[in-house]
N, C-alpha and C positions, 0 to 999 in steps of 0.2 A: 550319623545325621539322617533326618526323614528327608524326603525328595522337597519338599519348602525349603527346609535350612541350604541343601545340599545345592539348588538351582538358585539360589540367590548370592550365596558365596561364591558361583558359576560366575554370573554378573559382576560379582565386585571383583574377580580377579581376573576375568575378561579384559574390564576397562583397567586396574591399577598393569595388568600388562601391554593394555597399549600403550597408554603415556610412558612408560617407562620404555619399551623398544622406541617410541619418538623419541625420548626425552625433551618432553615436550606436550603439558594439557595441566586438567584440573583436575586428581585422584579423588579429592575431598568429597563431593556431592555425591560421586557414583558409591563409594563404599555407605556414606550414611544415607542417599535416599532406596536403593537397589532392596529395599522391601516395600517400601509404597510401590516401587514402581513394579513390582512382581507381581504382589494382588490385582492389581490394577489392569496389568497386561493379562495375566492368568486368568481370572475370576471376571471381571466385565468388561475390556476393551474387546468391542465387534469390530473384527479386519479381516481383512483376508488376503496375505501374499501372494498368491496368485493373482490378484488383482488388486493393487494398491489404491488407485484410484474409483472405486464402487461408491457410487454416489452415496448411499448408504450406509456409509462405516462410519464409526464414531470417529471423532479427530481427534490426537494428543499433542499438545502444544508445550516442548519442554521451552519453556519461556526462559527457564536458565541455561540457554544454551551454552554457557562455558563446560556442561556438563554432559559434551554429547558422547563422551565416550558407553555413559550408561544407556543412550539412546541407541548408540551402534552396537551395544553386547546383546539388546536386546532385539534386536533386525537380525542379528546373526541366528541368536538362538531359532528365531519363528522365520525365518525361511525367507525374507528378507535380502541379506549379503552375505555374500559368500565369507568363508574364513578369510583368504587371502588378502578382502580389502580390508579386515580390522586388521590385520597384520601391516598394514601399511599407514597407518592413523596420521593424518596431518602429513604427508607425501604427496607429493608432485603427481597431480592427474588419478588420484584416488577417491574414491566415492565416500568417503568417512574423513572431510577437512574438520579444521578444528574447532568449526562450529555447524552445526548442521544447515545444510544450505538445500531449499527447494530447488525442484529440480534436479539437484546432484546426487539424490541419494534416494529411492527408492525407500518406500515408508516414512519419510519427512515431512510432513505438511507445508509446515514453513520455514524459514530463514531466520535463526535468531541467535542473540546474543547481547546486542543491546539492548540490557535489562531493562523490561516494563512493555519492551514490543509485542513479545508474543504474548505475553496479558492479553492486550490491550485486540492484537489481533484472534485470540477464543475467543474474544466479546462478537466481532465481526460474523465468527464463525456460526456462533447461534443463533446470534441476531438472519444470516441468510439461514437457518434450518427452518427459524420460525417462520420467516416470510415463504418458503416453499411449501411448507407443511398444508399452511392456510390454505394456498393455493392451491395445492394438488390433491392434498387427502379425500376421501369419499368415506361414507361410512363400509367397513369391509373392503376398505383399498387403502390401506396406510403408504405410500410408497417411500414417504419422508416420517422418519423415526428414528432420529440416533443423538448423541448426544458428546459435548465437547470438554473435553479433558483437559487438564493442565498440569505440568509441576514448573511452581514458582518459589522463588527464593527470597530471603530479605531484601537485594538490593533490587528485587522487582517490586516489590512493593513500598519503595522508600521513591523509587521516580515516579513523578508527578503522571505521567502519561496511564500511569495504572490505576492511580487514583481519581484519574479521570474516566476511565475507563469503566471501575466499579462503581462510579456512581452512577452513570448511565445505564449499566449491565441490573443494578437494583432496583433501580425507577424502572425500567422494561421487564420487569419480574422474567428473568432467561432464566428457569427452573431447569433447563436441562445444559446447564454452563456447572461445572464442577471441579474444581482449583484444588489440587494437593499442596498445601505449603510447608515445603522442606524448613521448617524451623530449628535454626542448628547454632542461632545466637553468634554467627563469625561473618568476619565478611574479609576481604581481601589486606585488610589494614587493619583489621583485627576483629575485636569484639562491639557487636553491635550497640550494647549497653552505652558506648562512646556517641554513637548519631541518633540510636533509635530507642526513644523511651514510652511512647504512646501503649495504649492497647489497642495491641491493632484487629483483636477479637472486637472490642466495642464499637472501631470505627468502621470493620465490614457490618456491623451489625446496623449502622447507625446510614450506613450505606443500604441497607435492606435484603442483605444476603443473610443466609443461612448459615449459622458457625459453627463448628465441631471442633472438639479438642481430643487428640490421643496425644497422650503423655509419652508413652514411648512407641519410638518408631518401629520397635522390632515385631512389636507383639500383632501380629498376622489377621488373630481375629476381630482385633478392634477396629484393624483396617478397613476389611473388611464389613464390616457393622457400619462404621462411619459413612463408608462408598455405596451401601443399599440406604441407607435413609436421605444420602445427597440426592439418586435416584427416585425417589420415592417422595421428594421435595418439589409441587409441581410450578408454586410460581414464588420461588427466590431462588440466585443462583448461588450456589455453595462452594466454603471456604472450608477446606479441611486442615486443621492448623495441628501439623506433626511433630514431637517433638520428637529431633536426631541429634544424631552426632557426626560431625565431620571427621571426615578420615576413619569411621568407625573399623577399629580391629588391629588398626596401626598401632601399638606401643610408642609415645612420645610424638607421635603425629596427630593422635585422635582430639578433636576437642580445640585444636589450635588453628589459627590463621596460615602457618605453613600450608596445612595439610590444603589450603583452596588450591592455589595456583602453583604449584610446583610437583615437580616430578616427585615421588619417595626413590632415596637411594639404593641400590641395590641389598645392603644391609638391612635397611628399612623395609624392602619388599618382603625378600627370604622372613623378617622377622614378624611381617605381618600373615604370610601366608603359614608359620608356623603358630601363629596364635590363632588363627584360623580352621586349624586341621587341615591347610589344604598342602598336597606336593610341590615342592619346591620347584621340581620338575615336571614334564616341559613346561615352556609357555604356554598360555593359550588352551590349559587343561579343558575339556568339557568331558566329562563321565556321563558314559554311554546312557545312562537311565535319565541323566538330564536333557542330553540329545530326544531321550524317546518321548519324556512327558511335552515338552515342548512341541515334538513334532505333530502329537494327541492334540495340543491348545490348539495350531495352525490350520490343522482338518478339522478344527469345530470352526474356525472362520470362513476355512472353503464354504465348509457345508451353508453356513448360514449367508454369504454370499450368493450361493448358487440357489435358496430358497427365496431369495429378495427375488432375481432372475426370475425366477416361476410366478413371483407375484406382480413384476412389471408386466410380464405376459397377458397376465391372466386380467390386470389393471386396463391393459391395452385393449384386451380383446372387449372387455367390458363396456369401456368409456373411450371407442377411439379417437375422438374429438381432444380430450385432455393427455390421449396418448403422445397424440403428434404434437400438441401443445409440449409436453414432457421434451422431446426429443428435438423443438426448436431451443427451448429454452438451455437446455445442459448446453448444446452448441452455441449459444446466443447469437443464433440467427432471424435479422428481423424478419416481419414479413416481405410479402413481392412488393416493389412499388412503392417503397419507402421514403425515395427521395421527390417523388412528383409533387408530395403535398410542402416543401420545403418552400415558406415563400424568399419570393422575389422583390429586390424593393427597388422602388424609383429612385431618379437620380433626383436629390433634393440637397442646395443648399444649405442648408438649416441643421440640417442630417438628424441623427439618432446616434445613443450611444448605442456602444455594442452590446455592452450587456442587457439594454431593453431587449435589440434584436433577439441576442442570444435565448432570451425567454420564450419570445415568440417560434422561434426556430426551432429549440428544444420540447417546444409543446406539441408542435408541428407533426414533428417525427415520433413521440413518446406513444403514439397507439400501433405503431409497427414497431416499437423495442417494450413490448411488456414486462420484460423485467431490467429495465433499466430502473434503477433504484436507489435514493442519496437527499441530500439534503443541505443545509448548510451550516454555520457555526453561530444561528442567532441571528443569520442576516437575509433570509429571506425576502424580505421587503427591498432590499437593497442590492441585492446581488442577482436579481429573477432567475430565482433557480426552483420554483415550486413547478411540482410537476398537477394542472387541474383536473379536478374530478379523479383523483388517484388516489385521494384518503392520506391519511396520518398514521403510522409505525407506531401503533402505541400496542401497551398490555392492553385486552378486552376486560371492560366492567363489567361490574355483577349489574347494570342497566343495561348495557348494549355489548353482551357475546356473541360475537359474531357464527353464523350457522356455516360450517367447514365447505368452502367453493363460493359462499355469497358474494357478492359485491364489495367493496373495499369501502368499511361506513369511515364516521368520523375516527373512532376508537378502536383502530384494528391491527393486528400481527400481518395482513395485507397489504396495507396501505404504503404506496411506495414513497412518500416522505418521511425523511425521517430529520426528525430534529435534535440534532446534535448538543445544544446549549452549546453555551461559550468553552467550548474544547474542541479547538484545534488541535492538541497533539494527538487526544482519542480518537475522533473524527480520522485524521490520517490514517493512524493503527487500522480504526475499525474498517476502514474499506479497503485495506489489503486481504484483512482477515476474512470479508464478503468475497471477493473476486477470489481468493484460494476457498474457498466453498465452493465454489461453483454455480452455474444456475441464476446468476445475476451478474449486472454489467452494471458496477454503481459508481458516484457520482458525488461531489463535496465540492463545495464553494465555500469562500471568504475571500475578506481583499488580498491585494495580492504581498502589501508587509506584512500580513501575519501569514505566511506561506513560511515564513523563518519556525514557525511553534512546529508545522508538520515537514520538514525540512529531514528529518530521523526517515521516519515513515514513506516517504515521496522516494529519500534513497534507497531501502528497503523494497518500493514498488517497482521499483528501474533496474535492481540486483535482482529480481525475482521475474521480473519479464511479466508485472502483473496489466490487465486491460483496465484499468483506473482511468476516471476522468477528472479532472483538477478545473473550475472553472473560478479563476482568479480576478475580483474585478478591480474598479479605481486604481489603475495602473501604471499611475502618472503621477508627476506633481497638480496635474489638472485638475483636482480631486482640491485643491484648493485651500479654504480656509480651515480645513483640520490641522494642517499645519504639517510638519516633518515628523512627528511621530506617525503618521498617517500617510506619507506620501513617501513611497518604494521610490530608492535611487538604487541598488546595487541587486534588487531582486530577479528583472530579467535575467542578467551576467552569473545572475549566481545558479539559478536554474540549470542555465544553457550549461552550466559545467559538470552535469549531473550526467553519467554515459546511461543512457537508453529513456531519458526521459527526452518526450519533444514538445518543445514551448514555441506555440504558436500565437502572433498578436498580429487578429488581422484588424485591416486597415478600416474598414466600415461596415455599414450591415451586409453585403453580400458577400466578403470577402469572411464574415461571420459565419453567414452560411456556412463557406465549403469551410473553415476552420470544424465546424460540428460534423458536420460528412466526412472529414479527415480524422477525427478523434473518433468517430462512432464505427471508422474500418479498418483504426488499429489494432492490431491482434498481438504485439509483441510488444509489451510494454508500455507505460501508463502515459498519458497526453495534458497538456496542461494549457487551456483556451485563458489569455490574458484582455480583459475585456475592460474597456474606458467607461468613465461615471459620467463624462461629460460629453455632449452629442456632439456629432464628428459628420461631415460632409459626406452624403452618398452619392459617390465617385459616377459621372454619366458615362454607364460600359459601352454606348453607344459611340463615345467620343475614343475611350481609350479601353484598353485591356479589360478581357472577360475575367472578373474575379475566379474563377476555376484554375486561372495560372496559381492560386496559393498552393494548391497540391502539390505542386514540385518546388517550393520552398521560398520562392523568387521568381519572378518572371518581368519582363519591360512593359511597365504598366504605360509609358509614354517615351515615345523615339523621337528621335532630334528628327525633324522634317530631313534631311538630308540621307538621312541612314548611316551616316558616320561622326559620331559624338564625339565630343573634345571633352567633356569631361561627363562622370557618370555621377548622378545623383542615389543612394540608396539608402531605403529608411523602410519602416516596421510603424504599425498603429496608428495612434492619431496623429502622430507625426508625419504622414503619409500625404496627407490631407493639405499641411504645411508646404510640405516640400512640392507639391504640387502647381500649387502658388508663385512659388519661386521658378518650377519649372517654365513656366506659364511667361514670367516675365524674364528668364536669361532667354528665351526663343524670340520672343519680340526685340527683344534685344541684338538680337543676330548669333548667339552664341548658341553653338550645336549641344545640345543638352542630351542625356537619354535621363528617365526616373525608373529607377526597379524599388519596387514592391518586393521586400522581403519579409514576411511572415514568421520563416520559420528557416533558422539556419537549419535542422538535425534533417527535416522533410528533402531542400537543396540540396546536403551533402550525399544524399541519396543519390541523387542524379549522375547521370552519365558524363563523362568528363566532355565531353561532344556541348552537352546541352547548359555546361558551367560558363563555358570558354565563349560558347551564342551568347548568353546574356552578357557576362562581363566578358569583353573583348580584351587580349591581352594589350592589344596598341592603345590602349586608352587606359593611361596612368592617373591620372588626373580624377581622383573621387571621393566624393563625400557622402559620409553618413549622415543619419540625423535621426537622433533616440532620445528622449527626454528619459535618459538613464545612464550612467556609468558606463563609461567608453569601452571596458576592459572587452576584449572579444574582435570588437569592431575591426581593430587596424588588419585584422586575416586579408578583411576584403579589400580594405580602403588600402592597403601596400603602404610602402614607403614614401611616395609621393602626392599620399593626398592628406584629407583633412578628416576627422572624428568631430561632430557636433553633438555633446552631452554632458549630461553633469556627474560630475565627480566629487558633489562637496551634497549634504544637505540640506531639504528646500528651504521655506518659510510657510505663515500663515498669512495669507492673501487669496484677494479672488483667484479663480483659475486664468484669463485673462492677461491681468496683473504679473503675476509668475510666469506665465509665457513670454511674456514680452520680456519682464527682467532679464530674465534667463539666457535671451536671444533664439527662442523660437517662436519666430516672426518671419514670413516670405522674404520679407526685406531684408532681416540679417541673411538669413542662407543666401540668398544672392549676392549680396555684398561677396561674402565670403568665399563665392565663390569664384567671384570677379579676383577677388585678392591673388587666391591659390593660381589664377589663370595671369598674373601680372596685370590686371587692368586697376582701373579707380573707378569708383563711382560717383 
């Protein structure tokens, strides 16, 4: 064998001996894609192990994560993981689980496995290279220059999310977005011919990428050939469509639906590693010459690393204005003084909804967060999420190319909105795919029922601990004569069940405010602002509690004149504003009331058990909720002895008003109610 054949067979019986020491993974993709993915590594992926994370390095996005074991043979080879954790594959507290997981594993970009995410999240990826590029390049200072990789499978590009993905990735002409497609004709249930009969050549085409066909996966140089003209392709992003074979090399395994998702038996190994030419013995074979050409690949990475290094330098010393610019943005840290220009709003009546606020607010802050960057799903008008004077995320025309550092015009890879079109599921994808870039802090809004399309994506940002902002508005049945397809009952509940995302609905526009100062100081994991279509009473802080108490999740927005409550009022959003009301008359009534303002369970469970037990008093059993949403959650706080006020059924189409009142959120009902729970009548 020459050192190609010899270091790729390395790889395929790398990964067929880890799943087999699990018993347990997917042999099939690593034996037929493990020569795309060789050239690919070999010949143009710029990395460099010693430093995984170098802004600079291209990204590869195995979007068919079932097939990480070819991801982890090839981390091992380039200096990446040790042997010892492929030897432990899919084990307890092992850095190679049985899908590759950011964070876990050293040379992983991202998280994947459900098919069509890591598409969808390359898209993300190039989408922030170009937005940096703009931004930072100079003529003779490139600093941003690399380019995002993929291998994707059939069943990634059979879900919608990918499909949405490539159309967007087309229309933005991402010429340096480049997709290996392991075409192997099998999917888990069998042969694709059964779900998938399009050309799916003519619908990336039709999409506005660039298509390539090699016929066989083995043949090296066509690989090759195909990955320098995807390079050399400056505005479509490329599809290179391979044809493999699953389980290649396996005798009675190759070419079938087994060979995806099951281990080969040890007959079946022994017999593929013999049609192979490879030793039977040991496990884990790597011949020394494969060792060495590899370790040759990984010191061409250092090296080109450590020359980017000399060009930051050298970028620095040049332009030290867009140096420290550089060095704010990878951190994403705003500037000084970011919160002073945050307005303030009076107490009014009449109020505002929040997601007006939230516009204004968001605008506020947006010239001390420069790369805060996002858009919405078609609804800008409705959801004030544009960020002004910030331009538009478009491809530059042959009328307005933008000159590299200018101004963010209408038409520009600059321009920090981006317009998503009606793709929710993309949209999600695409701003995991941004915040694992790096260099940006981006941002997506839509109402808060279609929160269910990026629902994939949002768990994927909360698994990965990414800094996403989620600004979900019409978050009520308040939202009115759209009717029940439009007005979220079980969306709050379903959110909050999500470990590491935190869903905050504040109460008015101030309590708006600190909700975007709390999402904008998150650093571990994505936030999600729940924001009303309908105006809502601006609370007089001069009367009652400093909206700042949302920071800690809860706080006693109003106390029983007494200091000692008999029963505890607690509610979230516009709801707030109600309960308020009611507060207002069980007090005149003589009945010792407290109201807490909860925002945000995940922010409260933060707190100190000290500062839980202050607001909710244990001697005080007696308490009601009140959420115009699905009770599920609620009774933690309300205990056994109180009351939940919410819906659990789906709305109507009526005023907002109208459905309030039906509903029983009205001052009058909560008091009732709450008379009842206290044994009184009204």
């Amino acid at each position: 064998m020459n050192i190609d054949e010899l270091s790729i067979n390395t790889i395929r019986m790398l990964s067929v001996d880890m799943v087999q020491e699990a018993n347990s993974g997917h042999p099939g993709l690593p034996l037929g894609a493990a020569p795309m993915a060789y050239v690919l590594w070999t010949k143009f992926l710029k990395h460099n192990p010693q430093n995984p994370q170098w802004p600079d390095r291209d990204r590869f996005v195995l979007s068919a994560g079932h097939g990480s074991a070819l991801l982890y043979s090839l981390l091992h080879l380039t200096g990446y993981l040790p042997l010892e954790e492929i030897k432990r594959f899919r084990q307890w507290g092992s850095k190679t689980p049985g899908h590759p997981e950011y964070r876990e594993t050293p040379g992983v970009e991202c998280t994947t496995g459900p098919l069509g995410q890591g598409f969808a999240m390359g898209v993300g990826m190039a989408m922030a290279e170009r937005f940096l590029a703009v931004h930072f390049n100079r003529p003779g200072h490139e600093i941003v220059d690399h380019f995002t990789y993929g291998l994707v499978s059939d069943g990634d590009l059979m879900e919608g999310v990918a499909a949405e993905a490539a159309s967007l990735a087309g229309h933005l002409k991402l010429g340096k977005l480049i997709y290996l497609y392991d075409n192997n004709s099998i999917t888990l249930a069998g042969e694709t011919r059964l779900v998938f009969t399009e050309d799916v050549t003519k619908r990336f085409e039709a999409y506005g990428w660039q298509v390539q066909s090699v016929e066989d996966g083995n043949n090296l140089e066509a690989l090759a050939i195909a990955i320098e003209n995807a390079r050399a392709e400056g505005s479509r992003p490329s599809l290179i469509c391979v044809r493999t074979h699953i389980g290649y090399g396996s005798p009675g395994k190759q070419d079938t639906f087994e060979a995806h998702g099951s281990p080969l038996s040890p007959e079946e190994v022994a017999a593929t590693k013999r049609n192979l030419g490879w030793p039977l013995e040991p496990k884990f074979f790597i011949p020394g010459e494969v060792r060495a050409h590899f370790r040759d690949m990984a010191a061409s990475g250092v090296q080109a690393g450590e020359e980017w290094k000399r060009k930051l330098d050298s970028y620095a010393m040049a332009l030290p204005d867009l140096g420290k610019k550089w060095n704010q943005w990878m951190k994403l840290e705003p500037s000084a003084g970011w919160e002073k220009d945050i307005p303030v709003f009076a107490a009014d009546s009449k109020g505002t909804a929040t997601r007006a606020a939230g516009g204004k607010i968001m605008n506020a802050v947006a010239p001390y967060f420069p790369f805060l960057v996002g858009g919405s799903a078609d609804l800008n008008p409705s959801t004030n999420t544009v960020l002004k004077g910030r331009g538009n995320f478009q491809p530059p025309t042959a009328e307005n190319t933008p000159v590299q550092g200018a101004e963010a015009g209408p038409w520009s890879y600059a321009g920090a909105n981006i317009h998503f079109g009606v793709r929710e599921h993309a949209m999600g994808s695409i701003l995991n795919g941004m915040a694992l870039h790096g260099g940006v802090l981006p941002f997506g809004s839509t109402f808060l029922v279609f929160s269910d399309y990026m629902r994939p994506a949002i768990r994927l940002a909360a698994l990965m601990k990414l800094r996403v902002i989620y600004v979900f508005t019409h978050d009520s049945i308040a939202l009115g004569e759209d009717g029940p397809t439009h007005q979220p009952i079980e969306h709050a509940a379903s959110l909050r069940t999500i470990p590491g995302l935190t869903v905050i609905r504040p109460a008015d526009a101030n309590e708006a405010a600190e909700a975007w100062k709390a999402a904008l100081q998150h650093r571990e994991g994505p936030a999600a602002l729940l924001m009303t279509r309908q105006a809502v009473p601006v609370i007089d802080r001069t009367r009652f509690a400093a909206a700042e108490g949302l920071r800690r999740g809860a706080y006693v927005l109003a106390d029983s004149p007494s200091g000692h409550p008999k029963v505890l009022l607690i509610s979230s959003g516009s709801e707030v504003g109600l309960a308020l009301q009611a507060y207002q008359k069980l007090v005149e009534e003589g009945i010792s009331t407290r109201l807490i303002s909860m925002p945000s369970w995940e922010l409260f469970e933060k707190q100190p058990d000290g500062y839980k037990r202050e607001v909710f008093p244990s001697g005080v059993p007696l308490r009601v909720s009140i959420e115009a949403g699905a009770t599920q959650g609620w009774h933690k706080y309300v205990g056994p002895e109180g009351e939940v006020i919410g819906i659990d059924h789906f709305g109507a189409s009526a005023p907002a008003k109208v459905l309030l009142e039906k509903f029983g959120f009205v001052p009058e009902n909560i008091a009732r109610r709450v008379k009842n729970l206290l044994g009184l009548r009204s």
